[in-house]
VEXTI-989203 format. One record per residue (C-alpha): residue number from 1; residue in three letters; z negated, x negated, y negated. Coordinates in steps of 0.05 Angstrom, whole numbers, plus 5000, padded with zeros to 4 digits. Example, Ala and Ser with C-alpha at 12.3 -4.5 7.8 and 13.67 -1.06 7.14 Angstrom:
<sites>
@resi = 1, resn = ALA, up = 4844, east = 4754, north = 5090
@resi = 2, resn = SER, up = 4857, east = 4727, north = 5021
</sites>
This chain:
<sites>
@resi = 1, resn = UNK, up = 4627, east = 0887, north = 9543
@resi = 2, resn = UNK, up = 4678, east = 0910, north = 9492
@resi = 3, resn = UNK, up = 4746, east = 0905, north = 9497
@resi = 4, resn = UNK, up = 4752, east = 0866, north = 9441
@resi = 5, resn = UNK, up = 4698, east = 0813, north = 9459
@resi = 6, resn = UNK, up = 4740, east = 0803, north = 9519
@resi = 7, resn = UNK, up = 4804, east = 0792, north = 9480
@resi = 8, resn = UNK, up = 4789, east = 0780, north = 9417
@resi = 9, resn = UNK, up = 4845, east = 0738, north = 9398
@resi = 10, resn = UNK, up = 4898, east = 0795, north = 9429
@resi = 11, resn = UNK, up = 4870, east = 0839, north = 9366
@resi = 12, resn = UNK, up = 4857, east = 0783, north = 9313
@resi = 13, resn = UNK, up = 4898, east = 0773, north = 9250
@resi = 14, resn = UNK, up = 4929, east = 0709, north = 9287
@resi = 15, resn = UNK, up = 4968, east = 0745, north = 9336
@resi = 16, resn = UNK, up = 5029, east = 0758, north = 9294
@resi = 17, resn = UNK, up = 5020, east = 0678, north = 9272
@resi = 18, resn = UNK, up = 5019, east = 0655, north = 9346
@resi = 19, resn = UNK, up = 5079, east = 0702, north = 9362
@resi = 20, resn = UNK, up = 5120, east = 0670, north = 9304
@resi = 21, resn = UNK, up = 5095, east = 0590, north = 9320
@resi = 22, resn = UNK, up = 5121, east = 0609, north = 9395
@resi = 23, resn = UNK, up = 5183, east = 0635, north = 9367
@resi = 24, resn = UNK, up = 5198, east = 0579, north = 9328
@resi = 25, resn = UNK, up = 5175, east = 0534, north = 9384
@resi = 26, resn = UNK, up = 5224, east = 0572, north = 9431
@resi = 27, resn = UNK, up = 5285, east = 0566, north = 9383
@resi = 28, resn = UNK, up = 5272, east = 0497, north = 9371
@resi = 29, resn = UNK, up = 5277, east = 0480, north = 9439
@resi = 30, resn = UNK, up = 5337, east = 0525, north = 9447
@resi = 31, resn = UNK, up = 5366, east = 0472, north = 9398
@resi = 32, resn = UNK, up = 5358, east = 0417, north = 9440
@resi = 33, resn = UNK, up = 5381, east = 0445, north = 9498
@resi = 34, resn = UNK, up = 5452, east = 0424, north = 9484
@resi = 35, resn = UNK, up = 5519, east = 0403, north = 9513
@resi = 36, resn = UNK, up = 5556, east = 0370, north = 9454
@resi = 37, resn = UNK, up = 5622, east = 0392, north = 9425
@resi = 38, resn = UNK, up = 5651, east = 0387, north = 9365
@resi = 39, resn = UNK, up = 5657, east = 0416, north = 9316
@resi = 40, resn = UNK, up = 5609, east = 0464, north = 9346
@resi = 41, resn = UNK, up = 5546, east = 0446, north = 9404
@resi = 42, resn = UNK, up = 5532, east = 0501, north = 9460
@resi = 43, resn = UNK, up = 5461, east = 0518, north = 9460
@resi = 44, resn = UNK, up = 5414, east = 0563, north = 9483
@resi = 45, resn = UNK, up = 5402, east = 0592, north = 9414
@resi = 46, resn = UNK, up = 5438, east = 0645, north = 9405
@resi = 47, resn = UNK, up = 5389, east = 0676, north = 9478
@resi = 48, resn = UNK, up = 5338, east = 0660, north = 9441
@resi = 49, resn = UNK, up = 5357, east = 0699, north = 9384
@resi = 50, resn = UNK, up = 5367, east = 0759, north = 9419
@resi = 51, resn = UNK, up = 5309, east = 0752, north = 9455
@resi = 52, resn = UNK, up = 5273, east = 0746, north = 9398
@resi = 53, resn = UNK, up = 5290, east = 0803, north = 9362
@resi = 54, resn = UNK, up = 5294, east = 0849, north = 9421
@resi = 55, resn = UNK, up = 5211, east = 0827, north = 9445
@resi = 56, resn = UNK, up = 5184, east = 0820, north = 9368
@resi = 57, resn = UNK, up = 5222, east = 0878, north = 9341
@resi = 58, resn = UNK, up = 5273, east = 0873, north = 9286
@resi = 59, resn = UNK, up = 5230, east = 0850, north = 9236
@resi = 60, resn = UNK, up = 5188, east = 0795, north = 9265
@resi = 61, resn = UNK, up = 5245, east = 0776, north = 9303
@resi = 62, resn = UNK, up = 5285, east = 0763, north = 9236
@resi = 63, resn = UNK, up = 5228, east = 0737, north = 9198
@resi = 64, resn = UNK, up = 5217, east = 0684, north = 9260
@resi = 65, resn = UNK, up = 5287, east = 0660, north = 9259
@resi = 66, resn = UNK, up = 5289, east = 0658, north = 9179
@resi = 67, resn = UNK, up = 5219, east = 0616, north = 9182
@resi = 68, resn = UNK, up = 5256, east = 0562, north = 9233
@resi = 69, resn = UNK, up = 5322, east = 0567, north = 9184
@resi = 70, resn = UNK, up = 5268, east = 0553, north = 9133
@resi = 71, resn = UNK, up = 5236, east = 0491, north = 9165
@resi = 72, resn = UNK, up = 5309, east = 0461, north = 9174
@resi = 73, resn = UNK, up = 5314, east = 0470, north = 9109
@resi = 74, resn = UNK, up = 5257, east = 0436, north = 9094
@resi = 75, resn = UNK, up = 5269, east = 0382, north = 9142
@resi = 76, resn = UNK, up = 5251, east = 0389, north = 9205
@resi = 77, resn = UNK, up = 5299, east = 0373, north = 9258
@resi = 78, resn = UNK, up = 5296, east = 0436, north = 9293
@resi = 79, resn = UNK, up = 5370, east = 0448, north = 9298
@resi = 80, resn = UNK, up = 5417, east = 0424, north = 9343
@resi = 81, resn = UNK, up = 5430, east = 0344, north = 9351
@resi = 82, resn = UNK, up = 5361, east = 0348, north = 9306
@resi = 83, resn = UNK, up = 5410, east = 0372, north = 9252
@resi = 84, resn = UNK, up = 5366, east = 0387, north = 9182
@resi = 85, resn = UNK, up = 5376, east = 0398, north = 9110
@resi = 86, resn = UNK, up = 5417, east = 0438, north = 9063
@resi = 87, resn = UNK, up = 5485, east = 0395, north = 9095
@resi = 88, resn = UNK, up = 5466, east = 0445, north = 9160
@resi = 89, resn = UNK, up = 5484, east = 0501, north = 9116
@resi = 90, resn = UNK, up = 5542, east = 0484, north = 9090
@resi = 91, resn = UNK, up = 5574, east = 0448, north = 9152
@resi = 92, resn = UNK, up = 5617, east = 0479, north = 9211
@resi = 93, resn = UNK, up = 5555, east = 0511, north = 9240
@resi = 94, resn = UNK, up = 5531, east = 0553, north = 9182
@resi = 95, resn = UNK, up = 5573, east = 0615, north = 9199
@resi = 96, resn = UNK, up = 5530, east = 0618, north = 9264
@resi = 97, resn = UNK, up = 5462, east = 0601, north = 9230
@resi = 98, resn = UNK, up = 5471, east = 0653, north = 9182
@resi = 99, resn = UNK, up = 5489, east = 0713, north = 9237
@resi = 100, resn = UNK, up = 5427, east = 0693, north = 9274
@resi = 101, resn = UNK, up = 5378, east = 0730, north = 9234
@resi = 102, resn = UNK, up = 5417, east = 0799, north = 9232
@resi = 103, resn = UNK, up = 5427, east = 0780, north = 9305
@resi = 104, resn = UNK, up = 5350, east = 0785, north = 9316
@resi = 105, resn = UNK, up = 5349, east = 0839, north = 9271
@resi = 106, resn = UNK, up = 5400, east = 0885, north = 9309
@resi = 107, resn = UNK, up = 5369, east = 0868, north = 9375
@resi = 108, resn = UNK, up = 5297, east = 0897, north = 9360
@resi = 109, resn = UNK, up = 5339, east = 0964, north = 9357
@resi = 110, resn = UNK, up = 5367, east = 0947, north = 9423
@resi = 111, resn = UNK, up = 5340, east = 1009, north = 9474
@resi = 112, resn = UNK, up = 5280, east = 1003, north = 9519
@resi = 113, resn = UNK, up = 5264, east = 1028, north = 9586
@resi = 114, resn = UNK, up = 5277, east = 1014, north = 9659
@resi = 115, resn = UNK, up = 5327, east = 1050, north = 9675
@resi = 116, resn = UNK, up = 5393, east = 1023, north = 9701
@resi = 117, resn = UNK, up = 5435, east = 1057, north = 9642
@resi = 118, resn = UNK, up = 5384, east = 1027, north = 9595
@resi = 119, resn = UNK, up = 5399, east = 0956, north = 9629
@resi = 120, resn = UNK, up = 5469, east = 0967, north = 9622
@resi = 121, resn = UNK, up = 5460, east = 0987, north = 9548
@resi = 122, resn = UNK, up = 5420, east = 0928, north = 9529
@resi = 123, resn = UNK, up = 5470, east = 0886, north = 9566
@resi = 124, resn = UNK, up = 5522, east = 0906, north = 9520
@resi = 125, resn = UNK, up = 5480, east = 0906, north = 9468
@resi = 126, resn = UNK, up = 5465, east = 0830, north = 9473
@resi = 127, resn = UNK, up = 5540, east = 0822, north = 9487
@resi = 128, resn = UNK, up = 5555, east = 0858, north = 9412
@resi = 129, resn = UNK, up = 5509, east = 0807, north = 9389
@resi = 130, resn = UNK, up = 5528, east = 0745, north = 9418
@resi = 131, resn = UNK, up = 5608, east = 0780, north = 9395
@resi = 132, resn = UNK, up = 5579, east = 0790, north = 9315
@resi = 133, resn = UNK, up = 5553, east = 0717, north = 9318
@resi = 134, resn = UNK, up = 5615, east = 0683, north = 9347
@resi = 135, resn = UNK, up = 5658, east = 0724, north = 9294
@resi = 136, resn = UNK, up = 5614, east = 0702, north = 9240
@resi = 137, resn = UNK, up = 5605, east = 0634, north = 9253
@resi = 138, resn = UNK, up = 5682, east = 0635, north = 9271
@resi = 139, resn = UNK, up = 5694, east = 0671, north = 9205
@resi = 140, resn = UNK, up = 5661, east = 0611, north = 9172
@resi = 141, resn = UNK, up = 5691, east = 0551, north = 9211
@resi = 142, resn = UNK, up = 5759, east = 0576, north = 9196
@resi = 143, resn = UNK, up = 5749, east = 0565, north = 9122
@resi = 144, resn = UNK, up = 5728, east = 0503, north = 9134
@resi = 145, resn = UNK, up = 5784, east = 0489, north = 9179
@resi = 146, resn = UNK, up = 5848, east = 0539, north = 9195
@resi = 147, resn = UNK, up = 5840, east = 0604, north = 9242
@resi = 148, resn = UNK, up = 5878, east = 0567, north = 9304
@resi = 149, resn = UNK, up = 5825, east = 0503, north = 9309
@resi = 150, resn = UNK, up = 5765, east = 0562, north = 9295
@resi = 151, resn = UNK, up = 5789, east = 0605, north = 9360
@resi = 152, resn = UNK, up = 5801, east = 0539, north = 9397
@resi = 153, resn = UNK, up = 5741, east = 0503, north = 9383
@resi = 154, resn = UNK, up = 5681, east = 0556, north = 9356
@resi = 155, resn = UNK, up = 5698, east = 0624, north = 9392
@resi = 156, resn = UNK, up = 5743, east = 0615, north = 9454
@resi = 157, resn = UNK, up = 5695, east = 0551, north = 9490
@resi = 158, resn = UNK, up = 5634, east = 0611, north = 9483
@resi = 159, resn = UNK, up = 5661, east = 0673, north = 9510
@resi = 160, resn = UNK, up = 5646, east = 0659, north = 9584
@resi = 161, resn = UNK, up = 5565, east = 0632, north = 9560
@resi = 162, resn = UNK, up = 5568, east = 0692, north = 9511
@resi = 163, resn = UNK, up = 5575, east = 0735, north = 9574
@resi = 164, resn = UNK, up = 5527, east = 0699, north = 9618
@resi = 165, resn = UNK, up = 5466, east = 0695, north = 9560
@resi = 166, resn = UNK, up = 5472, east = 0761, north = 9553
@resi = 167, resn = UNK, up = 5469, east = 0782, north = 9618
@resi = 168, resn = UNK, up = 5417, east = 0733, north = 9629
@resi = 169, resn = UNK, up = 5376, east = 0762, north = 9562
@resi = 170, resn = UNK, up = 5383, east = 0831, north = 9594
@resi = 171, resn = UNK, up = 5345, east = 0814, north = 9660
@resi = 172, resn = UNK, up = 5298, east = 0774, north = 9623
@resi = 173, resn = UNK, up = 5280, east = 0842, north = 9585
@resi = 174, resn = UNK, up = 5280, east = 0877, north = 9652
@resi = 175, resn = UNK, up = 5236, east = 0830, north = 9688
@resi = 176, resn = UNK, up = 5186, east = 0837, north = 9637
@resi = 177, resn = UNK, up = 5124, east = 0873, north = 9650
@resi = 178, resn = UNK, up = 5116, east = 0930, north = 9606
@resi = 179, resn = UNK, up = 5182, east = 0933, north = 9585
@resi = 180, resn = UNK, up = 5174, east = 1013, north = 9610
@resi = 181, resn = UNK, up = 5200, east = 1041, north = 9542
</sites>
């Protein structure tokens, strides 16, 4: 029997659509995994993202975040505190909903390989990431508010998870199997 006959969904057109409905599934859950603070939730989003970009590649990683931006957009309440619409956008959290897409994007440049400099790289590497994100979003949130209440309630509360998702995102990427670059 073929190889193909055996898997024939693993080389059909609908892979890259299953990869991107997982994605959004996975970010969408990210969303709800939340401990509330204001002006700004912590999520698991932001692992996700990275994740993302660094498993799909740069541009399906991008293109899957942009798709769930889309259906919040559109309506869904995919976001955090089932947050949806164009007020998303616009609100305190927009700074860090608009990094997340060059987030994924960077991170599918992010090296591969098992080696424990390679670890170490990506670990940084998701650290820089999580870093442009909190400076974006806190970029954003201090326009809306001043620069002291931005540090003190949308950058300085995520540092410590900001260190611990990436870590976490690295050994994900470690653990998986053919991860061999």
């Amino acid at each position: 029997m073929s190889q193909s006959a055996v898997r024939p969904f693993a080389s059909s057109r609908l892979r890259p659509v299953a990869i991107g409905l997982a994605g959004v599934a996975a970010l969408t859950v990210s969303s709800y995994v939340s401990l509330p603070m204001v002006p700004v939730p912590v999520t698991l989003q932001t692992l996700v993202v990275v994740l993302l970009g660094a498993v799909a590649g740069p541009r399906m990683g991008a293109a899957i975040v942009l798709s769930w931006m889309g259906l919040a957009l559109t309506g869904a309440p995919v976001l955090a505190g089932g947050k949806t619409g164009l007020l998303a956008f616009a609100g305190p959290t927009a700074g860090y909903l608009f990094a997340f897409p060059v987030a994924a994007f960077l991170a599918g440049f992010l090296p591969k390989g098992q080696t424990l400099a390679l670890h170490g790289a990506r670990f940084a590497g998701f650290l820089g990431l999580h870093a442009l994100i909190l400076a974006v979003g806190g970029s954003w949130l201090a326009m809306l508010t001043t620069l002291e209440i931005a540090l003190a309630s949308g950058v300085v509360p995520f540092l410590a998870g900001s260190l611990l998702k990436s870590a976490l995102a690295a050994a994900v990427i470690a653990a998986m199997p053919g991860a061999k670059g």
